[in-house]
N, C-alpha and C positions, 0 to 999 in steps of 0.2 A: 498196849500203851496208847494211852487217851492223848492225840493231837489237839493243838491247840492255834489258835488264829492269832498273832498279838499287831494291834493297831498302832503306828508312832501317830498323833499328833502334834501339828507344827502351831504354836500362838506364837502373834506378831500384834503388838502393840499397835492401839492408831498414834502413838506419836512414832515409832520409828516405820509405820506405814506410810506419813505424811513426810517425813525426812525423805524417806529410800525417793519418794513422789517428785521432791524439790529437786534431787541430784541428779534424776531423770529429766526433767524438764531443764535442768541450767547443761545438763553436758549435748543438748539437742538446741539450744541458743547458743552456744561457744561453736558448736558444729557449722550451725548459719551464719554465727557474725564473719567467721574462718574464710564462708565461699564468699560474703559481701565480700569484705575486703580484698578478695582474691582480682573481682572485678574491675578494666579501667573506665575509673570516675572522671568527668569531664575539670579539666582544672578551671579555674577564676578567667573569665576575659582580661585580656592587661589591656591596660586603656592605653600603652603605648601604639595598640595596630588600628585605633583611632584619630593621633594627634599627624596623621602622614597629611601633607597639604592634598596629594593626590589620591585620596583614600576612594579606595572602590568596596563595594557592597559583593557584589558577585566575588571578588578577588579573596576579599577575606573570607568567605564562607566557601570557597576552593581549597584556602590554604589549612582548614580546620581536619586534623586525621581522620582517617575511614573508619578507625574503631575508636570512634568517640561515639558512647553509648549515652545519646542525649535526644531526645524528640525536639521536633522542633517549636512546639510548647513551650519546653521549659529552655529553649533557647532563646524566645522570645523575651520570656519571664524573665530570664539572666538581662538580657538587653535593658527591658523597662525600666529593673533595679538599678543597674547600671548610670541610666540615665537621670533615675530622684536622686541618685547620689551627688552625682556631679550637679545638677540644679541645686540641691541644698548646701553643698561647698561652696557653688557660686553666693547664694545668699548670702551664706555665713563669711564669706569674703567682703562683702558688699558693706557688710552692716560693720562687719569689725574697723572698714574703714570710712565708714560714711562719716568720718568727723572729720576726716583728713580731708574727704571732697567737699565737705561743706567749707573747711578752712581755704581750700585752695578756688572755690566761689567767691566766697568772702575778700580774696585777696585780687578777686580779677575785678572787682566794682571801684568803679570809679577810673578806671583808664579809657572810659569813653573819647575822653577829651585828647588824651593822647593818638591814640588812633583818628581821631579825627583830625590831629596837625599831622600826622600820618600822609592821612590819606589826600589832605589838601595837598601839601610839597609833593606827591607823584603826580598828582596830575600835573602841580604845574610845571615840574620837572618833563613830563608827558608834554606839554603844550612848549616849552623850551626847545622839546626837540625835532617837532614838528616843524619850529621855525629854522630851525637850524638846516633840516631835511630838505624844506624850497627854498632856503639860500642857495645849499649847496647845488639841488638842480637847478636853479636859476645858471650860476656861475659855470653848470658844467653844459648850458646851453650856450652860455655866452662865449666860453674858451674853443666849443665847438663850431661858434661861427665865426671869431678868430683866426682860427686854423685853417677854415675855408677861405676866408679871408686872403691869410698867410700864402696858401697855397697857389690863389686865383695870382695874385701881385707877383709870386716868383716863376710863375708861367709867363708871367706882362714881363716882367724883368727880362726873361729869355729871348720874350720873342723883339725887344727892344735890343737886345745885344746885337742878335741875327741881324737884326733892318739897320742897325749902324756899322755892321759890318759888310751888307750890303750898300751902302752906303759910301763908304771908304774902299771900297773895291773900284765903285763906280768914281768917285772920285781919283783911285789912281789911272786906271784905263783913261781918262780925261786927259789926264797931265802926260798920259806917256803918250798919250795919240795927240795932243795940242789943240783939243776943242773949247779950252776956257782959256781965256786971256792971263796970262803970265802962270802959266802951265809948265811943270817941271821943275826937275831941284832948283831952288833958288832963285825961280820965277824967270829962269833959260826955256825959251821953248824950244822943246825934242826936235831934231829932226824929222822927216821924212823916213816913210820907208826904203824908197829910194834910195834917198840918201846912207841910209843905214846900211844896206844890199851894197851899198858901191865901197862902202868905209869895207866892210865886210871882207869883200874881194880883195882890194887894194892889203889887209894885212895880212889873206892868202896869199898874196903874191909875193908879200916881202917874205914871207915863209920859206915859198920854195925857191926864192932866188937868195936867201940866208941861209938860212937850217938846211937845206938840201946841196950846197955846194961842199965839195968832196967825196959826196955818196955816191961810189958806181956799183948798178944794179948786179949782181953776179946771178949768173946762169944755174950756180949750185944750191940758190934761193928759194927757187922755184918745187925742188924735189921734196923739201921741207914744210909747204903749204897746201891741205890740202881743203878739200869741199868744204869740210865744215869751218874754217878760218874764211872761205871767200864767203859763203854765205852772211858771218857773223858781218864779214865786211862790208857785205852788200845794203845788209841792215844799217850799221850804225852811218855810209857813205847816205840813204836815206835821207835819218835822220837830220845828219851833217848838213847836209841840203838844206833843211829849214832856216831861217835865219835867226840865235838866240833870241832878238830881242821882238820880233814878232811870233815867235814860238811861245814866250813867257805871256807873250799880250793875248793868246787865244788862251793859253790856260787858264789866266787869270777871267777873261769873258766867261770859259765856260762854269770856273767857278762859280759866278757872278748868280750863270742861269740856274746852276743848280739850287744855291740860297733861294732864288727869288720862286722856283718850284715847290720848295719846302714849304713858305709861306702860301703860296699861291697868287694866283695872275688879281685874282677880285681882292684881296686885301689891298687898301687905300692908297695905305705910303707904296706899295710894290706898282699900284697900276699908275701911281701919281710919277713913276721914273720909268714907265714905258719911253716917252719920248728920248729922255738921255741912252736907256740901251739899243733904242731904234736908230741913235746917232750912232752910237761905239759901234754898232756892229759893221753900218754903212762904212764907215771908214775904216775898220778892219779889214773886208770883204774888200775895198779898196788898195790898202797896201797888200793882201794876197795878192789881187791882181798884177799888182806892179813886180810883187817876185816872182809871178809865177811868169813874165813879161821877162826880167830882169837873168832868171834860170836860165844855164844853158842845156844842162844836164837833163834827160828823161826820167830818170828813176826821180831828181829833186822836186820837177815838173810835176810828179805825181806825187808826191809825199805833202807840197805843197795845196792839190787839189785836195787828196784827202783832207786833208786838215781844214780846208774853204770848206768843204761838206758839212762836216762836223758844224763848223760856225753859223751856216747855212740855216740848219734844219730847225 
């Protein structure tokens, strides 16, 4: 039995050679467009992360993702684009309204004039007030030496009170001691001190031969009083000692010296009434004498010296 070899032969057209070619090449393009797409594309810059007043350069290209697959070529590129855009918006802004700006030129000519009556009423309003500004310090120099003024006269005022009060001190010490002619109330001149001392006595005496008749001393009096009662008594019998109305006339002196210390000795009217208090006091220091002459008493005797001291010094 004779074998035999049989051959298939395969024919393929060149048109369905050139198809099968195209569906090869388009499903190896759908394969690539597939993985582009797959890739993340950098998106559009928004011109919002430009209008920031505080816009920083480094800040914003921090804030741009780590897989943002863009060189920095084509980030520049984006920028530049970025930038003709907005320049050619601004033009086409410009121009869409340049009739408006021409209008709103148009509308500003001619108010020279106004501005310029403008400009004249501030100044003079400026120069109005200039004047007004040295009135005002003038006047508040003048109210200021006013006041010093004011202030100097009621210091004068004061010290004129004091020296009429000195004055009228010195004038009563006169009339009560009888060194000016028709001296005392009602132009009676005062007694003596003497005299005064004796008057004095005499209405003690009628005292305790008055007021004291019926009083017997009881012995049961005595257990009832003690130190600090005789002490007080020892004081105000002192006292008592003094005679009111030369007591009154040293206080009223020492008054006198102490006003005329306030002032001082070199003031005018004060040294010009040295001789009057060189007088009051001689005769003061005088009627002392005479009580302290007139005392019979120890402790008065010395209550009285004190008191001459004092006048004294």
């Amino acid at each position: 039995m004779a074998s035999s070899n049989t051959t298939k032969t395969f024919y393929i057209s060149p048109e369905e050679s050139a198809t099968t070619s195209r569906n090869s090449t388009t499903s190896s393009d759908s394969d690539d467009l597939d993985d582009l797409t797959s890739l993340p594309f950098p998106q559009p810059l928004p011109r919002q992360a430009f209008v920031s007043p505080d816009f920083s350069p480094a800040t914003f290209l921090s804030t741009l993702t780590s897989n943002r697959f863009q060189t920095l070529e084509d980030l520049r590129a984006e920028l530049t684009t970025l930038s003709r855009t907005i320049e050619t918006e601004l033009f086409e802004l410009v121009n869409d309204n340049y009739t408006d700006f021409l209008d709103l030129g148009n509308a500003l000519k001619g108010g020279e004039g106004r501005v310029e009556e403008v400009r004249v009423g501030v100044l003079g309003f400026e120069r109005e007030l200039q004047g007004l500004r040295k009135r005002v310090d003038g006047e508040r120099g003048r109210v200021r030496e006013v006041l010093a003024a004011k202030r100097k006269v009621g210091r004068e005022i004061a010290v004129g009170r004091g020296l009429l009060d000195v004055n009228r001190e010195l004038d009563e010490l006169e009339g009560w001691l009888g060194l000016k002619p028709g001296s005392g109330v009602g132009g009676a001149v005062l007694p003596t001190q003497e005299q005064q001392t004796a008057e004095v006595r005499d209405e003690d005496d009628e005292d305790e031969e008055g007021g004291g008749k019926g009083v017997e001393w009881s012995s049961a009096w005595d257990d009832d009083i003690d130190d600090d009662h005789l002490e007080d008594s020892d004081d105000e019998a002192e006292e008592g000692a003094i005679p009111p109305r030369l007591k009154r006339k040293t206080e009223k002196f020492l008054v006198v010296r102490v006003l005329c210390e306030r002032f001082g000795r070199e003031h005018p009217f004060i040294a010009a009434q040295q001789d009057r208090i060189r007088k009051i006091k001689e005769t003061l220091l005088v009627d002392m004498d005479a009580a302290i002459r007139a005392e019979t008493s120890v402790k008065g005797k010395q209550a009285i010296l004190r008191l001459r001291s004092e006048v004294q010094e």
